[in-house]
C-alpha positions in Angstrom: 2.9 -9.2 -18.8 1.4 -6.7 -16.2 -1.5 -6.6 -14.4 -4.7 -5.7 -15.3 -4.2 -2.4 -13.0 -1.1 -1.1 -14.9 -1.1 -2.1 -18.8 2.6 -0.8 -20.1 3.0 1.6 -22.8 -0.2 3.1 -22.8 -1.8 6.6 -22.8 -3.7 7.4 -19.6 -6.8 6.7 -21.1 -6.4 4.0 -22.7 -5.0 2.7 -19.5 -8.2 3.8 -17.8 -10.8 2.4 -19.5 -13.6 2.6 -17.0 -12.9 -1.7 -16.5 -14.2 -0.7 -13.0 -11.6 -3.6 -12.0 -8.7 -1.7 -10.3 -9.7 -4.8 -7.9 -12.4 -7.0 -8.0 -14.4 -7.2 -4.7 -12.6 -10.1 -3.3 -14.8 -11.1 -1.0 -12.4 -14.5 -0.3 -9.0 -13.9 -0.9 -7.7 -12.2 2.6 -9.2 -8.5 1.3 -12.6 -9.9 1.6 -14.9 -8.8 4.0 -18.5 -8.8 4.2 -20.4 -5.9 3.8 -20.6 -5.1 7.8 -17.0 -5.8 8.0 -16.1 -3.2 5.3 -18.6 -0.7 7.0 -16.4 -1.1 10.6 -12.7 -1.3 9.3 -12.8 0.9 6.0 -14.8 4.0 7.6 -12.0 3.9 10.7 -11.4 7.5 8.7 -14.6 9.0 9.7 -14.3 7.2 13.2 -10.8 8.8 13.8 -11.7 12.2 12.8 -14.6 11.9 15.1 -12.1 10.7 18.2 -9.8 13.8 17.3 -12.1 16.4 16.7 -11.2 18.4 19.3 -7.4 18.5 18.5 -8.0 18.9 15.2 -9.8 22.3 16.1 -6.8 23.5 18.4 -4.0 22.2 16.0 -5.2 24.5 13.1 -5.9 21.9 10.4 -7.4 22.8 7.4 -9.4 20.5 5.3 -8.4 22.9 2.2 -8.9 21.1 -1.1 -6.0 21.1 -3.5 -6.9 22.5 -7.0 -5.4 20.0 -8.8 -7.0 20.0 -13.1 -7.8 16.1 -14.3 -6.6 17.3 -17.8 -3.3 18.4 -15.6 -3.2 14.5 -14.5 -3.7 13.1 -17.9 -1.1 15.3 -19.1 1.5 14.2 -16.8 0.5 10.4 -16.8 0.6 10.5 -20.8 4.4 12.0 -20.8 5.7 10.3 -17.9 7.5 7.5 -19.9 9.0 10.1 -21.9 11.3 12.0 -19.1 14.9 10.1 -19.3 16.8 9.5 -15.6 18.9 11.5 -14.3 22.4 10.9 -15.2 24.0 8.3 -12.5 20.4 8.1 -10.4 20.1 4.9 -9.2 17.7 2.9 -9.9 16.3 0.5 -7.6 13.7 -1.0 -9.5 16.1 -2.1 -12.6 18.0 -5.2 -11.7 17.5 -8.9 -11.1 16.3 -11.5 -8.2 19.3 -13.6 -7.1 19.3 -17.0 -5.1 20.6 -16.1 -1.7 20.4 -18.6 0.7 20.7 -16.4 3.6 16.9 -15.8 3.0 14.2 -15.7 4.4 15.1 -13.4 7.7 12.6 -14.9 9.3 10.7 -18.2 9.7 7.3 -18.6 8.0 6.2 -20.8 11.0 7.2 -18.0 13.8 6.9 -14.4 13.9 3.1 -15.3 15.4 4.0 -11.9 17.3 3.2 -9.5 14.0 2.3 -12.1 10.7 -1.5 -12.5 10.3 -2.2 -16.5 9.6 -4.1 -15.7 6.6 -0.9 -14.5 5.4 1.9 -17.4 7.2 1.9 -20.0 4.1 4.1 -22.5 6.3 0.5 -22.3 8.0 -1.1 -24.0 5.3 -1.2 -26.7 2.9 1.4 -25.7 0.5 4.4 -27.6 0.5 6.8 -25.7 -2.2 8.9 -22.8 -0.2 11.7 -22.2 -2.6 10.2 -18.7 -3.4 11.6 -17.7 -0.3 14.7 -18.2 -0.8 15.6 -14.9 -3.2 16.5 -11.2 -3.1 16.1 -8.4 -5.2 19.8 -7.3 -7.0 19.3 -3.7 -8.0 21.9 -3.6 -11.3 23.8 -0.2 -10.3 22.8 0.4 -6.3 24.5 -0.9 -3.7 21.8 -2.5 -1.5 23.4 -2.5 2.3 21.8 -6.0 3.6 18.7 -5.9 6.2 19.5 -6.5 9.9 17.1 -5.6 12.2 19.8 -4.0 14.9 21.0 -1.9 11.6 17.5 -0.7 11.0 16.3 0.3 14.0 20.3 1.9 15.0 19.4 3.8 11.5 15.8 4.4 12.7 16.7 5.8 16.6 14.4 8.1 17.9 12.5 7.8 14.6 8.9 7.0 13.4 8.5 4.7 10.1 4.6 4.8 9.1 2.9 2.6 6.1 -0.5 4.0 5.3 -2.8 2.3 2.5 -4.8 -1.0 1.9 -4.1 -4.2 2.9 -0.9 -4.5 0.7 0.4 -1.2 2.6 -0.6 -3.9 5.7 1.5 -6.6 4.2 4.5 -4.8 3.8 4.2 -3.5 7.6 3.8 -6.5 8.9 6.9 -8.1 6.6 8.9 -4.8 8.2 8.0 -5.8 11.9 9.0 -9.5 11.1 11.9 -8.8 9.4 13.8 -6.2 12.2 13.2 -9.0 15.0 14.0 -11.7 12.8 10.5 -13.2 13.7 11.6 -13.9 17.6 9.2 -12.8 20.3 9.7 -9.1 21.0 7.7 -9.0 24.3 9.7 -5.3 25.1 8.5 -3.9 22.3 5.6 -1.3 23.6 1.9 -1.3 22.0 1.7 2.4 21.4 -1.4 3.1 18.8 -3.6 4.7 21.3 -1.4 7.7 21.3 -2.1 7.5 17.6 -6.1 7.0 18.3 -5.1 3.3 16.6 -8.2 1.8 18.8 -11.0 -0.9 18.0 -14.1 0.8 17.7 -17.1 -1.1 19.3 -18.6 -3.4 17.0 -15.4 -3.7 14.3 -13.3 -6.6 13.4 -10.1 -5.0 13.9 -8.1 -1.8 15.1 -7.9 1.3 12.5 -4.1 0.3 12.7 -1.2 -0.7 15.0 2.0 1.3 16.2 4.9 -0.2 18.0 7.8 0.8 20.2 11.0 -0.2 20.0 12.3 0.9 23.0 16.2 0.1 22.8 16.0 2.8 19.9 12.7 4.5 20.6 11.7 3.5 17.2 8.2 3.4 16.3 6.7 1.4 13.7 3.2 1.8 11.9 0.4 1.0 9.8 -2.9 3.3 9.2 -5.5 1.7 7.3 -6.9 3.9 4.3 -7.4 2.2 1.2 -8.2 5.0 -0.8 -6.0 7.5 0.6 -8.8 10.1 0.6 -10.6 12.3 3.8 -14.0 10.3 4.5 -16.5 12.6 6.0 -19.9 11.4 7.5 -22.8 13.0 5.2 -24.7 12.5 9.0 -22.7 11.8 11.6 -26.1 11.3 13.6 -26.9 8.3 11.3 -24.9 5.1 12.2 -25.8 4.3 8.5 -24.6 7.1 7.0 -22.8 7.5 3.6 -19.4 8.9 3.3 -18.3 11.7 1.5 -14.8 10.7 0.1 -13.3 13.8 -0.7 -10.7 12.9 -3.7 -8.9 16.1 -3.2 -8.3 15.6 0.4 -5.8 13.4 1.9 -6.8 10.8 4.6 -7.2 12.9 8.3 -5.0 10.4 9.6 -1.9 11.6 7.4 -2.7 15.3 8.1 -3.1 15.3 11.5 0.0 12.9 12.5 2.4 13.9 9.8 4.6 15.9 12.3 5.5 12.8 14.1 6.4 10.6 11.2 10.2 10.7 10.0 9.6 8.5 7.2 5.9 8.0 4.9 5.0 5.4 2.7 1.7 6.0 1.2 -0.1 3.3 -1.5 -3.5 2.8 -2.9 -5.1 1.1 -5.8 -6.9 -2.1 -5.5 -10.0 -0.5 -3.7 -10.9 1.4 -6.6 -13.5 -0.7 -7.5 -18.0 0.3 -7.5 -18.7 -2.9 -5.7 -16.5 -1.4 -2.7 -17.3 2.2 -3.2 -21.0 0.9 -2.8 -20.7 -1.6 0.1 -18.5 1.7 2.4 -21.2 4.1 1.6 -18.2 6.0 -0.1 -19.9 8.8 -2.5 -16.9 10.7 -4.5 -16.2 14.5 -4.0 -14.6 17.0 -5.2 -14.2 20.7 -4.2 -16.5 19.9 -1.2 -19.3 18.8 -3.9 -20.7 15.6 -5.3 -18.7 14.7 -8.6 -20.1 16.1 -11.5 -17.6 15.4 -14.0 -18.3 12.2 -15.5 -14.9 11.8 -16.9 -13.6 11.9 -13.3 -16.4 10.1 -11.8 -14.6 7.1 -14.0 -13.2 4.6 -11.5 -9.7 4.8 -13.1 -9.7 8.4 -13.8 -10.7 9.1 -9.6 -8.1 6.8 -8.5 -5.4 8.3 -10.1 -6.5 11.9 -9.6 -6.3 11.2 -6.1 -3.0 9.6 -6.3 -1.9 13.2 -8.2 -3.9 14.7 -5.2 -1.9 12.9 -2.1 1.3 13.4 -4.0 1.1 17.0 -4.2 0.0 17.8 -0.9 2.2 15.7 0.5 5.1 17.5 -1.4 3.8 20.6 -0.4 4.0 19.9 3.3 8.2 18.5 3.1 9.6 22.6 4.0 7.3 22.5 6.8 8.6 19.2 8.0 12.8 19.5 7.3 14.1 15.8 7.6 10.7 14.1 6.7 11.1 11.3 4.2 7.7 10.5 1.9 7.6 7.8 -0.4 5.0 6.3 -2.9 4.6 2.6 -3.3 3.9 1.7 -6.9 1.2 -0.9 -7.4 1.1 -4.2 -6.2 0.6 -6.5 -9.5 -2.4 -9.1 -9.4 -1.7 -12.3 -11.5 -5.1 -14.2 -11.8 -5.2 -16.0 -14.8 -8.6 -17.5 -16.7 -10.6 -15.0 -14.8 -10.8 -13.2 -11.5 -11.2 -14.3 -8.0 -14.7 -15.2 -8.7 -14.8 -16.7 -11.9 -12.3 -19.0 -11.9 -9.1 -17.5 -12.0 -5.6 -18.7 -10.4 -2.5 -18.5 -9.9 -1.1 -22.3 -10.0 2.4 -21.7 -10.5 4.9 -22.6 -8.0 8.4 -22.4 -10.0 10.4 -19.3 -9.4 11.3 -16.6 -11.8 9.5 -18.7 -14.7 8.9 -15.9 -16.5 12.2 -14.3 -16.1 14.5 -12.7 -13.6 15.4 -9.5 -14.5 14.1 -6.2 -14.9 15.9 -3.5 -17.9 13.6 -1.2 -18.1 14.4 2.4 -17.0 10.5 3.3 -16.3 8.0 2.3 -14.0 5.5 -0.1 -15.1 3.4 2.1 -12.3 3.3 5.3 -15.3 0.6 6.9 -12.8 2.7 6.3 -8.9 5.9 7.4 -11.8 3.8 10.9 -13.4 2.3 11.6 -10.0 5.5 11.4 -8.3 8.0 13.3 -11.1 9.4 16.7 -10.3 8.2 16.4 -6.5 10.4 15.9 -3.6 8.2 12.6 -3.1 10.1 9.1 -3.8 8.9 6.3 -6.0 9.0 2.9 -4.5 9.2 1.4 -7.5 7.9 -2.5 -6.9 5.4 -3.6 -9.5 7.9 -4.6 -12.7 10.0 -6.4 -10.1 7.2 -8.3 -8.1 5.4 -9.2 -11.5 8.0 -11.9 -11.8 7.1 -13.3 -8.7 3.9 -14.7 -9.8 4.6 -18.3 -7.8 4.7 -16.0 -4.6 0.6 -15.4 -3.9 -1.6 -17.2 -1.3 -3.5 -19.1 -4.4 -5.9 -21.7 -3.5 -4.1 -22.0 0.3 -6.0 -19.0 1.8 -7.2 -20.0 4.9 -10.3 -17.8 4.2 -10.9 -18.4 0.7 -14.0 -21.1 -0.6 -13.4 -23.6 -2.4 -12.1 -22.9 -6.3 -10.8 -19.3 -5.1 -7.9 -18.1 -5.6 -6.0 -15.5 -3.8 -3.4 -13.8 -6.5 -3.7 -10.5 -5.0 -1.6 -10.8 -1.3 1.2 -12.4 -1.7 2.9 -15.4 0.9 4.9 -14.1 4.2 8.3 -14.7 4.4 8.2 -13.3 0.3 7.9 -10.5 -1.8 7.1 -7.8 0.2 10.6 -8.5 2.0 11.8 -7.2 -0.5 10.3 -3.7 -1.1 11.4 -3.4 2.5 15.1 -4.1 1.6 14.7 -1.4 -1.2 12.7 1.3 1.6 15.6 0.8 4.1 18.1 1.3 1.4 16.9 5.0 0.9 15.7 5.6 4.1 
């Protein structure tokens, strides 16, 4: 069964019934934030556009819109199960998790350098660990196994950079745990101010974090932008100002530091929601105006037009960067059962792979990340059929944050699942 988010075998509409519940405003599952905490860390956009104004002038960067059609989306979204694989492509989402007992690469109770607590499960109450003992099989790929020295030799001289939501987050900081094996790295170099990567006065955290390897001079990264989209200050005199959140613009971030990334991952998804919109100040855009489409004002239908959106650019911008590798993570599945986060639903589970094991499918269970993605040079990172087995692997009721009766069955536990998209990035890196 998939999530909520990505219902299988379904038109685009019918798969974007304005639910309004691409995520539920999880105010206390690890996502949560209050309303002033969403205001500092999720307008970083605006912030770092301010900070680079100047540069942004002198480098030439246009803030062009891309003329993408939202029947042109639904169109590709409704056919995108119906384009067979290439002959003898391999694919890395069809295949099976295996017992390996070489797993985890790293301890659950160390890597206090990069893993956030909220996210460390050996931190908390739980007591059942044997999800972390499994690896994704890929039934026709050969998957070259992880080492951190084969990584980074792979990686010399090269920038990797995750930019989305807090799953996007996850998966960096799983990356960064899994190249040192969890052990104290005190060479590697803190280099996000190069990349304006600083705490604003007044917010909870950094826009993001880069770090240096310097044995390799590999830098790793994370932006923060959950929707993926340029936020603009409608008043940048106004400390309180709404945002416009141009849906056919990507995030300045990407634009402006795309020359000095080697290899992209991109996600969005579980921010598209009007409780979040509302508490950001985030008013959508298109063409440089107010939406007026109503069909595209839709939740669902925005989200995945600026999914479409990111993609294209994006794919537009690989001749100008030869040797650039982009890829788009498919959605992250969500497996609350008898309700949300905030009316009662869980995710209680702690056996392994009781729902299955393997994956047969040839598609995506991601038909939007799959259509948005098909005929551009842009690669899936196809995760969501293959981590909607993994159900047993979320914070549940352990999150340090979370009040009591709420469950977290949105991020998942670290050493765990996102491990595992990272084996399947650095196997087509």
């Amino acid at each position: 069964m998939l999530s909520p988010e990505t219902p299988p075998n379904s038109g685009y509409f019918d798969q974007l019934k304005p639910k309004e519940e691409y995520s539920s405003n999880r105010g206390a599952t690890g996502d949560t934030v209050s309303k002033e905490m969403h205001h500092d860390t999720e307008n970083t956009e605006a912030h770092l556009e301010q900070v680079l104004l100047d540069e942004k002038a002198s480098t030439g960067i246009s803030p062009s819109p891309l003329h993408i059609k939202l029947d042109d989306v639904v169109e590709n979204a409704k056919v995108s199960g119906a384009v067979p694989l290439k002959k003898k492509e391999c694919n890395y989402a069809k295949g099976k998790w295996v017992a390996d007992k070489r797993r985890p690469l790293y301890s659950g109770f160390g890597c206090k350098q990069w893993l956030s607590e909220m996210w460390a499960c050996r931190l908390t109450q739980r007591t059942d660990f044997s999800f972390e003992s499994y690896r994704w099989q890929p039934e026709t790929c050969k998957m070259p196994e992880f080492k951190g020295s084969a990584f980074l030799n792979k990686m010399q001289h090269k920038t990797l950079a995750f930019i989305g939501d807090s799953l996007g987050r996850q998966q960096f900081q799983s990356m960064m745990c899994m190249i040192t094996g969890g052990i104290e790295a005190p060479e590697v170099e803190d280099v996000g101010r190069s990349y304006g990567l600083l705490k604003a006065r007044g917010a909870i955290r950094p826009d993001g974090w880069a770090y240096r390897f310097p044995q390799t001079n590999t830098t790793v990264l994370y932006y923060w932008s959950a929707s993926l989209c340029e936020l603009e200050p409608l008043n940048r005199t106004d400390p309180s100002t709404h945002y416009a959140m141009h849906l056919d613009r990507p995030a300045f971030f990407l634009k402006h530091f795309l020359h000095r990334f080697d290899v992209v991952v991109l996600n969005t998804g579980h921010h598209w929601n009007r409780g979040k919109l509302t508490a950001n100040h985030w008013e959508m855009y298109v063409g440089a105006k107010p939406i007026a489409d109503r069909k595209l004002a839709q939740i669902a239908n925005a989200r995945n037009f600026t999914v479409y959106s990111v993609v294209k650019w994006l794919d537009t911008q690989l001749p100008l960067h030869p040797g650039l590798k982009a890829f788009y993570r498919s959605i992250s599945p969500r497996h609350f059962v008898n309700g949300d986060w905030n009316t009662g639903g869980s995710c209680d589970n702690t056996t392994p792979l009781a729902g299955g094991s393997e994956i047969t499918q040839d598609h995506s269970s991601d038909e939007v990340a799959e259509g948005a993605t098909m005929g551009t040079k842009i690669k899936l990172l196809d995760i969501t059929a293959l981590s909607q087995l993994r159900d047993e692997s979320h914070i549940s009721k352990y999150s340090m944050k979370a009040s009591s009766g709420v469950h977290d069955c949105l991020h998942w536990c670290l050493p765990g699942v996102p491990d595992a998209w990272n084996d399947l990035l650095f196997a087509q890196i």
